[in-house]
C-alpha positions as CSV (number, residue, x, y, z in Angstrom):
1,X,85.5,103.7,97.8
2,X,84.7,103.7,101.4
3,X,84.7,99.9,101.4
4,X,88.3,100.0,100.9
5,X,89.3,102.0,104.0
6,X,89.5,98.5,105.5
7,X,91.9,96.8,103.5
8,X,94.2,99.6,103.8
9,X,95.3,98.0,107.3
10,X,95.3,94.4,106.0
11,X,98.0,95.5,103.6
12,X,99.8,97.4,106.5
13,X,99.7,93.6,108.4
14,X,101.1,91.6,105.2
15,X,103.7,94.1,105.2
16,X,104.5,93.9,109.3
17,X,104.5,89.6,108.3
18,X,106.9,90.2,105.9
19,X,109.1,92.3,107.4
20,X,110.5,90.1,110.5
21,X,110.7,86.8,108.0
22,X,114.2,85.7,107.7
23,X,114.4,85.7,103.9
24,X,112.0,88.6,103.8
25,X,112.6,91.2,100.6
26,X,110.5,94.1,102.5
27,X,112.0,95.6,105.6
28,X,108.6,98.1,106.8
29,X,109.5,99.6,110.0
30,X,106.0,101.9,109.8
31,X,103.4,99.6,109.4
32,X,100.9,101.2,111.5
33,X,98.1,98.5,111.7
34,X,96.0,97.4,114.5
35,X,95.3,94.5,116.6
36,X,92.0,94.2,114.8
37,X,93.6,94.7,111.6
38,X,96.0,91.5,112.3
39,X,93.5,89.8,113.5
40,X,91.1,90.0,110.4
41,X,94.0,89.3,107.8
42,X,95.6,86.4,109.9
43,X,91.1,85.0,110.1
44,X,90.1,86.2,106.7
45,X,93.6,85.3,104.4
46,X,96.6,83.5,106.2
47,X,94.3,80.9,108.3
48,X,92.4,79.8,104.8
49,X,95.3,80.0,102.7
50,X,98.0,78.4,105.4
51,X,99.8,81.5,104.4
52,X,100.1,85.4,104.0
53,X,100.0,86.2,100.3
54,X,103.9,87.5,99.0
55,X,102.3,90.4,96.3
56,X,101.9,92.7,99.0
57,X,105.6,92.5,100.1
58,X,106.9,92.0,96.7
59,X,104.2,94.7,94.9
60,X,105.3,97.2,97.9
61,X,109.7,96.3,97.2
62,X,109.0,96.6,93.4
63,X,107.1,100.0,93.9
64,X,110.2,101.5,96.2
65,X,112.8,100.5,93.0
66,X,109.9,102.2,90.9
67,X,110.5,105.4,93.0
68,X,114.0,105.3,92.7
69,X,114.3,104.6,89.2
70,X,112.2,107.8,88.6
71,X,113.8,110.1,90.7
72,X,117.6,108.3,89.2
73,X,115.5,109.5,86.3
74,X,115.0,113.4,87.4
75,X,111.4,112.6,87.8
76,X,110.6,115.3,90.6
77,X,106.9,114.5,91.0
78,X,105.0,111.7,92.9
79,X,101.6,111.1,93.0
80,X,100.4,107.9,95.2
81,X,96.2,107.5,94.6
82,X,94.8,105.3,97.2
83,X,97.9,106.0,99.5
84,X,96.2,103.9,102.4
85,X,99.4,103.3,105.4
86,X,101.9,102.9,102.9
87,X,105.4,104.7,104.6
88,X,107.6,104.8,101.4
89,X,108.1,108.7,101.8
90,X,109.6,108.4,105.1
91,X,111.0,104.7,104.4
92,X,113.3,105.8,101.5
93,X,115.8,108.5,101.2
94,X,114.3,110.8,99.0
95,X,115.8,114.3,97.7
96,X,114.8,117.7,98.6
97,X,112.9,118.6,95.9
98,X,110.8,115.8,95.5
99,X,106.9,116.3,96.0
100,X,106.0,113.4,97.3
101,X,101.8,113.6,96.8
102,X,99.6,111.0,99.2
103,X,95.9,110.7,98.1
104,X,93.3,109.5,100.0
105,X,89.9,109.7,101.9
106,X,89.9,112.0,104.8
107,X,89.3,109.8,107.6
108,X,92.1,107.4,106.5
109,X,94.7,110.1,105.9
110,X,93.4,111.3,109.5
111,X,93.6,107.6,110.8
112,X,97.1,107.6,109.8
113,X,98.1,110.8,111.5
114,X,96.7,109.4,114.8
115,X,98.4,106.3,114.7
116,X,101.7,107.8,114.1
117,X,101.1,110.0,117.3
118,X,100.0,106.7,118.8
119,X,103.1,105.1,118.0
120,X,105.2,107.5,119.0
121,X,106.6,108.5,115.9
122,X,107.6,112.3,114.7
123,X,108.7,111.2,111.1
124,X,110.3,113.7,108.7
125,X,111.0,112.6,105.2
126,X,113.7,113.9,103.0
127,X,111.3,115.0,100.4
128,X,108.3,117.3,100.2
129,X,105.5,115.4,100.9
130,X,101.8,116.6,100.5
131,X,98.4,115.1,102.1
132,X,95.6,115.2,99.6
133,X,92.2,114.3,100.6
134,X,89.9,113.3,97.6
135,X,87.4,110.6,97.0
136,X,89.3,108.9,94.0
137,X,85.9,107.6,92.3
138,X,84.5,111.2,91.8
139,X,85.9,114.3,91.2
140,X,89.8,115.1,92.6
141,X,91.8,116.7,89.7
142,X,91.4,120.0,91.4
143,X,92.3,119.1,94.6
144,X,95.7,117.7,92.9
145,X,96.4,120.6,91.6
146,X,95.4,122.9,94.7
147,X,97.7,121.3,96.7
148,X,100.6,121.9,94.4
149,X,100.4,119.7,91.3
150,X,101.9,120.8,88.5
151,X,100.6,119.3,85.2
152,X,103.8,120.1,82.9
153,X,106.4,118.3,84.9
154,X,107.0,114.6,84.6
155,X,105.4,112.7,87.5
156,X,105.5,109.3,88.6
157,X,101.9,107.8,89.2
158,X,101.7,105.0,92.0
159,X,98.1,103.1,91.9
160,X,98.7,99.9,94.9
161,X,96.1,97.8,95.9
162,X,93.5,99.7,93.9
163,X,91.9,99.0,90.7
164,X,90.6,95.3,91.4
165,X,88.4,96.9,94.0
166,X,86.9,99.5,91.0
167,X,84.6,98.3,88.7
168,X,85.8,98.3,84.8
169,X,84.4,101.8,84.1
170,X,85.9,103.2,87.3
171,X,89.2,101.6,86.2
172,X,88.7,103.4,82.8
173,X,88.4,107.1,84.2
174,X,90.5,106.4,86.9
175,X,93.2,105.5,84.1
176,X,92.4,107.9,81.3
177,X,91.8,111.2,83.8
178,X,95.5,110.2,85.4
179,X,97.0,110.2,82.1
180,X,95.1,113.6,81.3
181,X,97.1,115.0,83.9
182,X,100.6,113.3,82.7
183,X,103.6,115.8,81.1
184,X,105.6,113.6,78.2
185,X,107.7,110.9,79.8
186,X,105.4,110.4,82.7
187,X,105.5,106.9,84.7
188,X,102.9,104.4,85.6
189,X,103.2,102.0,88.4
190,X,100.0,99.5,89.5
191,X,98.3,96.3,90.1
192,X,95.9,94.2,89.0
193,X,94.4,91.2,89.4
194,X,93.3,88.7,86.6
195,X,89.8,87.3,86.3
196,X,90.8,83.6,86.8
197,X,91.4,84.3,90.6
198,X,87.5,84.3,90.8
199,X,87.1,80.8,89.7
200,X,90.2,79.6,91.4
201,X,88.9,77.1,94.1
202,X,91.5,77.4,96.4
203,X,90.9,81.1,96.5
204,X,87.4,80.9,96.4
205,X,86.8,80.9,100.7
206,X,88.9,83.6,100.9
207,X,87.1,85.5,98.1
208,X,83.9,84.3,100.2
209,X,85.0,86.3,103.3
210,X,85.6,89.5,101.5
211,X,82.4,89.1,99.8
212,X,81.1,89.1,103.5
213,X,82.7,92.1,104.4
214,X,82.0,94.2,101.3
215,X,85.4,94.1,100.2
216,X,85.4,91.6,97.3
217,X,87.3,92.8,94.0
218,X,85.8,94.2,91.4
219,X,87.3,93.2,88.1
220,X,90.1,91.7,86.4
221,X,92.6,92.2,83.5
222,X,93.5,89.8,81.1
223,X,95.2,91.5,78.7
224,X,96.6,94.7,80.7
225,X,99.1,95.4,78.1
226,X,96.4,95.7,75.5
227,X,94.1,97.7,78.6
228,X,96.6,100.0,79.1
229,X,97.3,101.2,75.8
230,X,94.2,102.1,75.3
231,X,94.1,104.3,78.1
232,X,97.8,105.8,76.4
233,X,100.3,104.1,78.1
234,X,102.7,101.3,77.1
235,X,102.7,99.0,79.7
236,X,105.3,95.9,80.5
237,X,103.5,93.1,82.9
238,X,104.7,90.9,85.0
239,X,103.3,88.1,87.5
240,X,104.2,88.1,90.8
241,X,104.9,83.9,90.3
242,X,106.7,85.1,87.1
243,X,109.6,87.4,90.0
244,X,109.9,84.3,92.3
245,X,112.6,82.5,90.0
246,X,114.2,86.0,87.9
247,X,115.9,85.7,84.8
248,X,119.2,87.3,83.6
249,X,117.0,89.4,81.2
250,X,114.2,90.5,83.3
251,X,114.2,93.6,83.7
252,X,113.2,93.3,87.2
253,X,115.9,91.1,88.4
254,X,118.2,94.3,87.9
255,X,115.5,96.5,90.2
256,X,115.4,94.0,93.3
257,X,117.6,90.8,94.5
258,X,115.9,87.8,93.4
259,X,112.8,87.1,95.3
260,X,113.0,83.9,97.9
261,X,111.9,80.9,96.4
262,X,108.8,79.7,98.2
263,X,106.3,77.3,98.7
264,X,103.2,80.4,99.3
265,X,103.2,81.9,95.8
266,X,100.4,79.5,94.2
267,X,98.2,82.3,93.6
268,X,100.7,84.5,92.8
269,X,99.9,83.8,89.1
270,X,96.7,85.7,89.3
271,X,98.2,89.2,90.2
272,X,99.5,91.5,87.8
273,X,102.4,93.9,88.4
274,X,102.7,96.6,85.8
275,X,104.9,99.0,84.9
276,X,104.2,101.8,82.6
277,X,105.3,104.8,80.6
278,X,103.0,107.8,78.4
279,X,103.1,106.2,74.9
């Protein structure tokens, strides 16, 4: 897990790249990266690629509308594993009585503190929002539930960025001890990546550099419909290449405007957005 600390700032950058494009769908005011952090995704993925990857932006848009649905919903209870610089609980207006649950290792939770004080930046979000630190690959139920998780209400589950970096067994407890903890009706929203990205040879320097730095995915889906349900969800999947042209009956098209048509989404076909209920 401690590999992916490093990533967690990459994502913030994709984001901040996103956000001052013209036809940008992701406005992310509270990115928080560093210079070295832009640096290493503009070396490692937008200089090899001619490009900054759109599923971050796109994964991070789809994930706010996943939020709002739930809470449109009455869903009072949001629990974000792997929480990394994400800012949705200060970027969205959130109700009251919201718990807004961020989980992640201690020294990045403590990172982020210090680079809001860095900035600047005395946020307050509408909601109730909770730090959690846990190690996500061993044991953190308790801690959930220490810091005010409560097992019986419904709860929305966010999982970005983070299972392609877990190996397949990881995935599996990961999965099945979140849906352990999920009350009737509960919510689901990850990503995923699917296996072909591995042999793809346009992808394969970039995959090289990660490799290098010890942060090269782990697995791959390719049925995560089928994966899902066995861990006792129902799951609906969608490609990020399959959002760049919406249809009228995608489901998705009524959650976000349709996303920009553009010329970077040629991997796009490899990641996996998936939305998910308790079956």
């Amino acid at each position: 897990m401690q590999s992916i600390n490093s990533t967690a700032g990459w994502t913030a950058a994709a984001r901040e790249l996103e956000t001052v494009r013209a036809d940008r769908i992701l406005e992310d005011p509270f990115t928080l990266c560093t210079d070295t952090e832009r640096q290493q995704w503009q070396d490692v993925v937008v200089s090899v690629l001619g490009y900054s990857p759109p599923v971050v932006a796109i994964r991070a848009r789809m994930g706010d509308e996943a939020v709002r649905m739930a809470v449109e919903d009455g869903i009072r209870q949001v629990v974000s594993l792997a929480a990394g610089l994400e800012s949705r609980a200060f970027r969205l207006e959130l109700p009251t009585d919201l718990l807004y649950m961020e989980v992640d290792l201690p020294a990045l939770l403590e990172a982020r503190q210090r680079r809001l004080a860095q900035a600047g930046l005395s946020l307050q979000p509408g909601c109730r929002r909770v730090e959690v630190a846990a190690d996500l690959s061993g044991q953190w139920r308790q801690q959930l539930e220490d810091a005010g998780f409560d097992p019986t209400a419904r709860t929305l589950w966010i999982v970005e960025g983070l299972l392609p970096y877990l190996d397949s067994e990881t995935c599996h407890t990961l999965l099945r001890t979140v849906r352990d903890m999920s009350a009737p009706d509960s919510r689901l929203w990850c990503d995923h990546v699917h296996p072909d990205v591995f042999t793809a040879t346009h992808y394969s320097p970039v995959l090289a550099s990660l490799d290098e730095l010890g942060v090269l995915w782990a697995s791959g889906w390719t049925d995560p419909v089928a994966q899902l349900k066995a861990e006792g969800w129902e799951a609906r999947t969608w490609t990020v290449k399959d959002l760049a042209r919406p249809q009228a009956d995608n489901p998705p098209a009524a959650w976000m405007p349709p996303v920009p048509a553009r010329a970077d989404t040629s991997d796009s076909g490899y990641h996996w957005l998936i939305w998910a209920h308790t079956a």
